[in-house]
N, C-alpha and C positions, 0 to 999 in steps of 0.2 A: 504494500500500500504506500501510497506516494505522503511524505513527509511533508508537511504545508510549514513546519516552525520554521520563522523566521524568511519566509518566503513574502511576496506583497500581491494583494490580489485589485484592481478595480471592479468595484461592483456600481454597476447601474440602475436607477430608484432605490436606492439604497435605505431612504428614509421612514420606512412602513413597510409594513404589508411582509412577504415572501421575501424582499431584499433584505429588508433588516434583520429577520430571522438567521438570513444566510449568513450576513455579516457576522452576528455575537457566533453561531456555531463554528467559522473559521475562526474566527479571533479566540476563542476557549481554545485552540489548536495551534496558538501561537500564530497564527498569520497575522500580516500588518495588512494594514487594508486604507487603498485609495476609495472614499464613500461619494456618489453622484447623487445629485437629486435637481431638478431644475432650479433653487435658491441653496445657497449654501446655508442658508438658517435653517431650511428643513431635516437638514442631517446633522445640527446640534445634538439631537438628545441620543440618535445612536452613537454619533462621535463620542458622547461622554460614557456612553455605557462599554463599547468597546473599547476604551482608553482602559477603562476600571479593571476590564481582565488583561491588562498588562504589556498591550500591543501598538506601538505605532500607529498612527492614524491621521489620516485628514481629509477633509471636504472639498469638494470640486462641483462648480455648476455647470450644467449646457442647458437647454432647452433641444432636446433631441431632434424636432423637425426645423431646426436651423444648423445646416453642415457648417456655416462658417462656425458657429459658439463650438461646436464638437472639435473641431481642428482647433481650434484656440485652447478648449481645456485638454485636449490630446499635449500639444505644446506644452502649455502651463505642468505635466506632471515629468512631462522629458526634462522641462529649464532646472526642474528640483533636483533632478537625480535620481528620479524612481526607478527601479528595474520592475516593470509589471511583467510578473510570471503568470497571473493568471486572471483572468477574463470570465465574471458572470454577466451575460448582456440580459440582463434580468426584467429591467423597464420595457414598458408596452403602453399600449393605447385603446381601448376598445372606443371605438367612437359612439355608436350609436344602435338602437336595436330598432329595426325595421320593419314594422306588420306589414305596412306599403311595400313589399322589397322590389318589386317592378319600379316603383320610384326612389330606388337610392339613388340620390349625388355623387356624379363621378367624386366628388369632396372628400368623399369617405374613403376611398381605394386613396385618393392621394397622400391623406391625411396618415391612414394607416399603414403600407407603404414608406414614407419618410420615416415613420420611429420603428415599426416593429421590423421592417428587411431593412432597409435602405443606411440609418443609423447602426446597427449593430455590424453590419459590414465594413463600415468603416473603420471602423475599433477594430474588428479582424484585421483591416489590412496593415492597418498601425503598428500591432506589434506583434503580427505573425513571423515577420522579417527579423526582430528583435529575440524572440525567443527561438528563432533557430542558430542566430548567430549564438547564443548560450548553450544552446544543446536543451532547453526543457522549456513547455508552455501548457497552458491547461488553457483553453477556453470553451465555455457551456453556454450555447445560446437557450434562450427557453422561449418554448413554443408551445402549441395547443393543439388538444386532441377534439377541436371541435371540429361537426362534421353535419354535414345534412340540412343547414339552417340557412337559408340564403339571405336571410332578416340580417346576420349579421355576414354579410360576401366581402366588404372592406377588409373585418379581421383577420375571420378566417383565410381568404386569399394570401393575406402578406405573411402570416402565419407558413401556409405552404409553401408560398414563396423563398423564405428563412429555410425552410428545411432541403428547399432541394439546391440554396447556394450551399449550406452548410456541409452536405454529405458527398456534392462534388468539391469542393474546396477540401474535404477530407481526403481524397485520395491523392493530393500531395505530398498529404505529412503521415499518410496511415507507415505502421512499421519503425516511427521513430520515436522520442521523445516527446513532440508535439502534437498535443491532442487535441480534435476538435470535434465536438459531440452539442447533442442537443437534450434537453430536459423539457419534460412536460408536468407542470404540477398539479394537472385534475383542478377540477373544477373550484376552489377555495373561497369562502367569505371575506376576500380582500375588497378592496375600495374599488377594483377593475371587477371582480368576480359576482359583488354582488352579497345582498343577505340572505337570498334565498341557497346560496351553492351551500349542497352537503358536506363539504369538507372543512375543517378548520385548516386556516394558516399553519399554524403547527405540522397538519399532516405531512406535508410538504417536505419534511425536515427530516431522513439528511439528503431525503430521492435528488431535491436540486441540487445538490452537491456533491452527489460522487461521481459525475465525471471532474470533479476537480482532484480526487485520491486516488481514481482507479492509475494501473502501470502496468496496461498489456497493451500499448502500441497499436493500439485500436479505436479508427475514427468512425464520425458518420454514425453514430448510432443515435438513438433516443430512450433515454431513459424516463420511464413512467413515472415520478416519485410516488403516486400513493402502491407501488407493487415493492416501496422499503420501509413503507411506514411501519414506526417502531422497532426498527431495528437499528443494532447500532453499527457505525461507520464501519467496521471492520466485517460485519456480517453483510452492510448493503454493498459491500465492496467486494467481496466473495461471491456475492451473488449475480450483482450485476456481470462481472469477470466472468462469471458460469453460464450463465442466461440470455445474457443480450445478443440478439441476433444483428449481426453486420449486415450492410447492405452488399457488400464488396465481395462476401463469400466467393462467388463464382466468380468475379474480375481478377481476381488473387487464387484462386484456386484451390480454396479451403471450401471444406464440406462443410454444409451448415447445420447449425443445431438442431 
């Protein structure tokens, strides 16, 4: 299992919800952690709780559907000296839910598009370069297993969208150190999710983060979090290692699970 202590990780929406869960679970694991949220005051209070368990830390803003602020707070973490090992592109957007779905607004494809594919890509391309020149990277985009709903065609689209830059961009770096994988956290009573979703925030926990521990050279995959709920990082990481079916089996020429 991949040793996170003393490693640095950027997480994105960092400030609530599934990102700030993510954040205290690596920071209890010694990681220092660069925290995004669109205001750098929205990620005071996890800054100070992740301080508290002993780690390094600090705040960065973008507004995700403007690439220039992204390229600017991308800069801003290079001028510090950060080595980002590892990448949760965690933040998203659900725009809007649509009974009318015949009448959605191109707006919504655009809107959701810029944050949820369009934004996390960029951060891939950022420091995918950088962590190969190092020999180690972990990045977990997180996406959604939602499906059959056309009411919501913006998210869901960019959603899929993410997943199949993700798992082709994986077969550059499959086989080495630099791994790049996708999480889905089931449906959760987050601020995006809703109060009606069966799952708690919590659930989620440690499923979105092990492809940040896992160390078998294996991309492209999607890991479900609520199929490690309750378990702990060493067991979800065994498992995931066991279970997760690659896309690439046959491109690589390994038999699939």
């Amino acid at each position: 299992m991949t040793d996170v202590n003393g490693r640095w990780a950027l997480i994105t929406g960092a400030s609530r919800g599934i990102g700030r869960l993510a954040a205290l679970f690596l920071a209890k694991h010694g990681c220092n952690l660069v925290l995004h949220g669109r205001t750098i005051g929205h990620c005071q209070g996890v800054l100070e709780e992740v301080k508290a368990l002993g780690v390094e830390a600090r705040a960065v803003e973008a507004e995700l559907s403007d690439f220039s602020a992204i390229e600017a707070m991308l800069a801003q973490i290079d001028r510090q000296g950060t080595q980002i090992d590892i990448v949760l592109n965690n933040a998203g957007v659900q725009v809007a839910y649509r009974e009318s779905f015949l009448e959605t607004p191109m707006s919504d494809y655009e809107q959701s598009f810029l944050v949820n594919t369009m934004a996390p890509m960029l951060i891939c391309y950022h420091y995918l370069p950088q962590m190969v020149e190092r020999g180690f990277g972990r990045i977990v985009n997180t996406t959604s297993g939602i499906q059959f709903e056309p009411q919501q065609a913006g998210y869901s689209a960019s959603k899929a969208a993410l997943n199949k830059v993700t798992i082709d961009l994986g077969t550059k770096y499959e086989g080495t150190d630099v791994l790049i994988n996708l999480t889905d956290p089931g449906w959760c009573r987050t601020d995006l999710g809703g109060a009606q979703a069966p799952n708690t925030p919590e659930s989620a926990i440690p499923g979105v983060v092990v492809g940040v521990f896992i160390n078998d050279g294996k991309c492209g995959r999607c890991f479900s979090a609520q199929d490690y709920r309750g378990l702990t990082i060493d067991s979800a990481v065994e498992k995931a290692e066991r279970e997760s079916v690659s896309p690439y089996d046959n491109l690589f020429g390994r038999a699939s699970i």
